[in-house]
N, C-alpha and C positions, 0 to 999 in steps of 0.2 A: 198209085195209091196202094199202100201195102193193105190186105186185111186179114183179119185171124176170125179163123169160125171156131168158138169156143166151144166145148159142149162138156157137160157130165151125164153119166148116165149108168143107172143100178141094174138093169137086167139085158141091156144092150139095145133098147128100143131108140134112143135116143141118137147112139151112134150112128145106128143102120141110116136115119133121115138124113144124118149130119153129112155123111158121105152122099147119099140124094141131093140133096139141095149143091153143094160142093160141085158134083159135076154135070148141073144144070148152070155153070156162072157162067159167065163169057168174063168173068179178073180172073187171076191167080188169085189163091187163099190159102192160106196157110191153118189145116186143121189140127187141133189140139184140145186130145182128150184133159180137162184139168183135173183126173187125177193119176194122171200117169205124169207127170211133167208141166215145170213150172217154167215159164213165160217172162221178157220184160214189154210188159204193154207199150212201152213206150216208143217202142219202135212202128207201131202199126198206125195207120189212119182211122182205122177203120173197124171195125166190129161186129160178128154176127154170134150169137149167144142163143143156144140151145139148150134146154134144159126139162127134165119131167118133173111131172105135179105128184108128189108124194104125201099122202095125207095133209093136203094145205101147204106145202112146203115143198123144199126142190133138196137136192143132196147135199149133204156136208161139203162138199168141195168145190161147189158154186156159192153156196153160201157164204164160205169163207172168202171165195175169191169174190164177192160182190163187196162183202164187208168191208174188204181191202181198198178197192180201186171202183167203187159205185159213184166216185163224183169225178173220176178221171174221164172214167168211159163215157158216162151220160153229156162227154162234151162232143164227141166223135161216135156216141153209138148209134149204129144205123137201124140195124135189125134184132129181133127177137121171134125164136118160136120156140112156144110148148109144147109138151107130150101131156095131152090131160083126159081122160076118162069122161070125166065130166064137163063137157068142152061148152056147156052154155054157165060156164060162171071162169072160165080161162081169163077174161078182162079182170074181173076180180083178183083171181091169184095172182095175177100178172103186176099188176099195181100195187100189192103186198109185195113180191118179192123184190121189184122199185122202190117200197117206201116212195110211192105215185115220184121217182125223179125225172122218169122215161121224159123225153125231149118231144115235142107234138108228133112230130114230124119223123117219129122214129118207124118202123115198120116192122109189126107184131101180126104174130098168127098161132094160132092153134092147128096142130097136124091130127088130132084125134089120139086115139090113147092106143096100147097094149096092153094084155096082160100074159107073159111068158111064164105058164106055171111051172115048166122044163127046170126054167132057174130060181124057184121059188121056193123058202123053205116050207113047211106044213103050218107053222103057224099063220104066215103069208099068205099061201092060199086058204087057211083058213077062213082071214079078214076078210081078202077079196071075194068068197065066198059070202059074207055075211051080209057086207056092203052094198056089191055090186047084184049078187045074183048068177056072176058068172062061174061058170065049170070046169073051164078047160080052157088051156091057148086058146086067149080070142085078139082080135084086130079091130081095130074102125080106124086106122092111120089113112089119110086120103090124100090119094097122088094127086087128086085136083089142088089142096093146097097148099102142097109140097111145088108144085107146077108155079101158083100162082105170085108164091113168095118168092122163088126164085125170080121170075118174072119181073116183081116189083125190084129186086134188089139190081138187077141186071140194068132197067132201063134209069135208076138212080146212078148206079155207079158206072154204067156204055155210054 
């Protein structure tokens, strides 16, 4: 079963898991940043789709690629996880950036959020300041559910 771990990602929080989870599989996966390089989906089985929660919304380059191929993939998609700050409403944004198409049976998770103010302009952390409350590089990503989706994708696809 061929599969592609898809991910986009704005301040590189996204990637850092995607490589996590990646070499937690016991398949081969083929990772691909979508916005360095475009893909022909049709080659893969399989799909695992990473993506951050940006003010309700995910980045231009998932976006678009959802736009494209959202009823291709939701026949073969297996997995999804977000990067979401606010990780008790991830179901919610999850099922928005679906347009609810996710397949029951698909396997979703929230890894917890970042916020990397290193990469951030001033009016950025201004927001995340105003929002969140926070100050500085801060984390909640949790290797327990980075662990556990691997896990699930492993004993689906082993």
């Amino acid at each position: 079963m061929k599969t592609a771990l898809l991910f986009s990602t704005k301040y590189g929080s996204t990637e850092k898991v995607a490589k996590q989870i990646a070499g937690k599989l016991n398949i081969n996966v083929e990772i691909v940043n979508l916005a360095d390089q475009n893909i022909d989906i049709k080659q893969y089985d399989a799909f695992i789709l990473g993506m951050p929660v940006l003010a309700e919304n995910t980045t231009i380059h998932m976006r678009r690629f959802l736009k494209q191929n959202l009823d291709f993939i939701t026949d073969k998609l297996i997995a999804v996880f977000l990067l979401c700050w606010n990780s008790q409403k991830w179901e919610v944004y999850l099922e928005k950036l679906f347009n609810n198409k996710l397949p029951k049976d698909c396997i979703s998770a929230c890894m917890g959020g970042e916020f990397n103010f290193d990469k951030m302009h001033d009016i950025e952390k201004n927001i995340i300041r105003d929002m969140t409350g926070v100050e500085k590089t801060t984390s909640k990503i949790s290797q327990t559910q980075i662990d556990e989706f691997a896990n699930k994708i492993n004993r689906r696809l082993g």
